[in-house]
N, C-alpha and C positions, 0 to 999 in steps of 0.2 A: 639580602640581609638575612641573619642567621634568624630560624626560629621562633630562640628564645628571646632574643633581644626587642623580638614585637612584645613582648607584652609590654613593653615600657619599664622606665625607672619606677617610679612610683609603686608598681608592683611589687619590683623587688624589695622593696624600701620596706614593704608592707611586710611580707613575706619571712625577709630574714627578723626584723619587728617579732613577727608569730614565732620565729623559731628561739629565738633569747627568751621571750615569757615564757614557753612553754618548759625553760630550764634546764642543765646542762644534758647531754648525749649519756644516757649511764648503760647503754644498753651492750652487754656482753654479745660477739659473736656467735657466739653458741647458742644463744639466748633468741639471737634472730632469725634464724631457721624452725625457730619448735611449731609454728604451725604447720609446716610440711614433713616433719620428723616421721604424726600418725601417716603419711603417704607415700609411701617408697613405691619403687617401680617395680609392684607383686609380679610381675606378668615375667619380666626379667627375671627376678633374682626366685622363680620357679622354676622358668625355664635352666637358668645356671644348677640348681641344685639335681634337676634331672637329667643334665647332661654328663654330670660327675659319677651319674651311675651306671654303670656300664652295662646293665640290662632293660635301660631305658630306649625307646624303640621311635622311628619319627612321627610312629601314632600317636603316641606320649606327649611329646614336642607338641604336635601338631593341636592337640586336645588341650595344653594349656594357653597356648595363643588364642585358640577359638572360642575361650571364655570371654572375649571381645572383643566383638561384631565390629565395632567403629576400627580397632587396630586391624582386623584380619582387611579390611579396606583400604587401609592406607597400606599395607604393607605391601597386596597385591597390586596396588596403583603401581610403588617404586619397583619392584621386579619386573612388570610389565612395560618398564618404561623403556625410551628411547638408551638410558643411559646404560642399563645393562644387556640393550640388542640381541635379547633372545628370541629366535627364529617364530618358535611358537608361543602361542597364549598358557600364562600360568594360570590357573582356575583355581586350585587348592595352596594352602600353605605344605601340605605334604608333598604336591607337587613342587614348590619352591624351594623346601626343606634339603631335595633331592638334587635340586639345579646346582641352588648357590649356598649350602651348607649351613649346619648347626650351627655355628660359631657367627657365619659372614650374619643371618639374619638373626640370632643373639642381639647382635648390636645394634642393628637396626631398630628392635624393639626397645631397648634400653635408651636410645637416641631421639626415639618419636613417643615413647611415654613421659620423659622427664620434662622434654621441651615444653608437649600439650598440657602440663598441670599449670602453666603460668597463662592463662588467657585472661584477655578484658583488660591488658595495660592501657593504659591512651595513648593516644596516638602521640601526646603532645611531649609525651616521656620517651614513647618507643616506637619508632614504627617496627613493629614485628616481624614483617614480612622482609624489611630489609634485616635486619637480626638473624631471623632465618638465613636468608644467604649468604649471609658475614658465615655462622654455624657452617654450612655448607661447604661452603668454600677452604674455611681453613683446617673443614675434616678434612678434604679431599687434598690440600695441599700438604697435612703431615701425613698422612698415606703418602705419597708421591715423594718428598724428602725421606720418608723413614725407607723407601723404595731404591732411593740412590744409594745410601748406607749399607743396605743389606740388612735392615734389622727384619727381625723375624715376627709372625702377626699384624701383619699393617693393617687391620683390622681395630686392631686394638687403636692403633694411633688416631684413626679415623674418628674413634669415639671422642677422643682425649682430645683432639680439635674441635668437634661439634659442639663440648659441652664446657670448655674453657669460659666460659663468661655466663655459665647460668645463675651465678650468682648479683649479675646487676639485673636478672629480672625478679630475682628474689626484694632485692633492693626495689624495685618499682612497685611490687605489689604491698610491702609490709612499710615502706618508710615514703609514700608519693611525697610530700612537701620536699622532704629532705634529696631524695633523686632532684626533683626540679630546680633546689636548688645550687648541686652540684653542677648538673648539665649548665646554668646558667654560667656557672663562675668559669666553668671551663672553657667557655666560647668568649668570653668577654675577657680571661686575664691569657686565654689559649696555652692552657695547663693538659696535663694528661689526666685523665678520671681518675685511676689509681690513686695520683696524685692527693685531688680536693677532696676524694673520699675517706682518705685517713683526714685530712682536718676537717672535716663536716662528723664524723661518726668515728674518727677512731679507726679505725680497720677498711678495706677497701672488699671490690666485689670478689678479687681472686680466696681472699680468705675464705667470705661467706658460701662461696661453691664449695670450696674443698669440706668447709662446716656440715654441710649437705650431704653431699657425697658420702663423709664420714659416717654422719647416724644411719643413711640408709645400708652402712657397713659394705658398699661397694670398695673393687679392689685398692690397697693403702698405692698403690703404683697411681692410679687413675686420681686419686686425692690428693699426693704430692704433687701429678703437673699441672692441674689446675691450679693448686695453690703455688705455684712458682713457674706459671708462663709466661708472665709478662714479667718476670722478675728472676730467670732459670739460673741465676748464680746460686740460688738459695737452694737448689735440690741437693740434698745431699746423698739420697739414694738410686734416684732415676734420674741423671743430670742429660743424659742424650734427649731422652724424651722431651724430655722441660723444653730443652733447647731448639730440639724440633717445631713442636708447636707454636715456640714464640715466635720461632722467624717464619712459619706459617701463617700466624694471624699476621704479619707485616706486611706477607704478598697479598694476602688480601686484604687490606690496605689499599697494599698500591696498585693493583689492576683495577681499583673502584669497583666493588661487585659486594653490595651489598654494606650492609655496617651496626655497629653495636653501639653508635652514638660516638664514639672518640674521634676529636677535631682534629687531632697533630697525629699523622704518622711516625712512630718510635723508630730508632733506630733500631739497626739489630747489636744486639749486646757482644761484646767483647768477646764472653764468656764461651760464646756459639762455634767461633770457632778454635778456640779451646779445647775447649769440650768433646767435639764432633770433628768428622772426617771432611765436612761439608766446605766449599769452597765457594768462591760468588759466580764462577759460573756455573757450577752447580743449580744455586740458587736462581740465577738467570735463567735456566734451563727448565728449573720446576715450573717457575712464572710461565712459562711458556704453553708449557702441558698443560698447567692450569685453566688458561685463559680458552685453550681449544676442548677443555672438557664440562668447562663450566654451565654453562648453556643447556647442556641434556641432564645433569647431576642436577639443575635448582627445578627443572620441569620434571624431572623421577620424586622427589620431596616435598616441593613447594607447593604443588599443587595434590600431595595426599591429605589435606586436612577436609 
């Protein structure tokens, strides 16, 4: 039995009860991110500004990371891990800075600061840890598809997977009744979240990321595919990418590894191959890679908190 469904009718009954009184949904998208607006990911978008300057040195680099102990910990866990198999012990971030590049651990930081501002959801909205490996996973699968294409920077892809649905934890921490009541309808009418969340609130979580994204004035590339992953007909500027990532979250999906709460596996959109080079054995092919990388990529991450 699903979950939600234990808590009985009579809950729900109650629940949606509380959500009519409390009167209609007026809440702007834009409107539901402003408590995270003051929080952007300083560490990051420092790191980015002194990368763009060409006299900037990896003591620089290194000295803005290490303005936080807690991240210089987690970062050294993932470098040190199984997943990236390097022979010796990394000890410094200058040392890491040197292995596996400006750019590769750029993202990394951007990826494990934005994650870690969403803690303390319940358990009974999110489990986290499988969220995490949903994140995981289908960074590592648009890496790996944008890898058959030939696109350039799969790096960047990685991020654009990781962070495609930060916006339904945005949704758990500012709006819990209304998440629970989502998650409900969607296990009992087996709708797509996307879906209940334009009629529960209007707007769904793909918008509220890109909303996000946006005030922290991270790149408009990285803001459009969030806001058009699950939905990549709609990019009108970066449609590969879009496309990438959807059918990324899809594989991980369907190898079961991990989850962000969505009951019904999507198809892959029409659009995808349209759009992209990509074919299904391709896609066959990714799953594949996926499945044998997976395992060392959620033990590099999963376990730096």
């Amino acid at each position: 039995m699903h979950r939600f469904r234990l808590a009985g009718h009579k809950y729900w009954l109650q629940l949606m009860r509380w959500l009519r009184l409390s009167g209609p949904w007026e809440m702007k998208v834009e409107d539901f991110v402003d408590d995270w607006i003051a929080s952007p990911p300083m560490a990051y978008l420092q790191l980015k500004e002194a990368i763009e300057h060409e006299d900037s040195t990896f003591q620089d680099f290194a000295s803005i990371i290490g303005n936080d102990p807690a991240m210089v910990a987690r970062l050294l866990k993932i470098v040190n891990s199984p997943f990236y198999g390097y022979p010796t012990q990394i000890e410094t971030i200058q040392h890491a800075l040197t292995i596996i590049g400006v750019t590769e651990l750029s993202e990394l930081v951007l990826a494990t600061t934005v994650l870690n501002q969403f803690q303390g959801i319940p358990r009974r909205l999110l489990n986290v840890d499988a969220f995490w490996e949903h994140c995981l996973t289908c960074g590592s699968a648009s890496k790996i598809l944008a890898g058959y294409l030939h696109e350039s920077e799969l790096d960047r892809m990685n991020v654009a997977g990781m962070l495609h649905d930060i916006g339904r934890l945005v949704i758990c921490k500012k709006a819990p009744k209304q998440a629970e009541l989502i998650f409900y309808l969607c296990e009992t009418r087996e709708e797509m979240i996307c879906t209940v969340e334009k009629e529960v609130m209007g707007f769904d979580h793909a918008e509220v990321g890109a909303s996000l994204l946006k005030a922290w004035q991270l790149p408009p590339r990285l803001v459009e595919v969030v806001a058009c992953s699950h939905f990549p007909e709609r990019a009108k500027n970066f449609p590969v990418d879009a496309a990438i990532v959807h059918v990324a979250d899809i594989l991980a999906y369907q190898i079961q590894l991990g989850g962000s709460g969505e009951r019904i596996i999507p198809m892959i959109d029409d659009v995808v191959w349209e759009r992209t080079k990509l074919t299904p054995e391709m896609v066959e092919s990714a799953q594949e890679d996926l499945r044998k990388k997976f395992e060392q990529q959620v033990d590099a991450m999963a376990q730096s908190d």
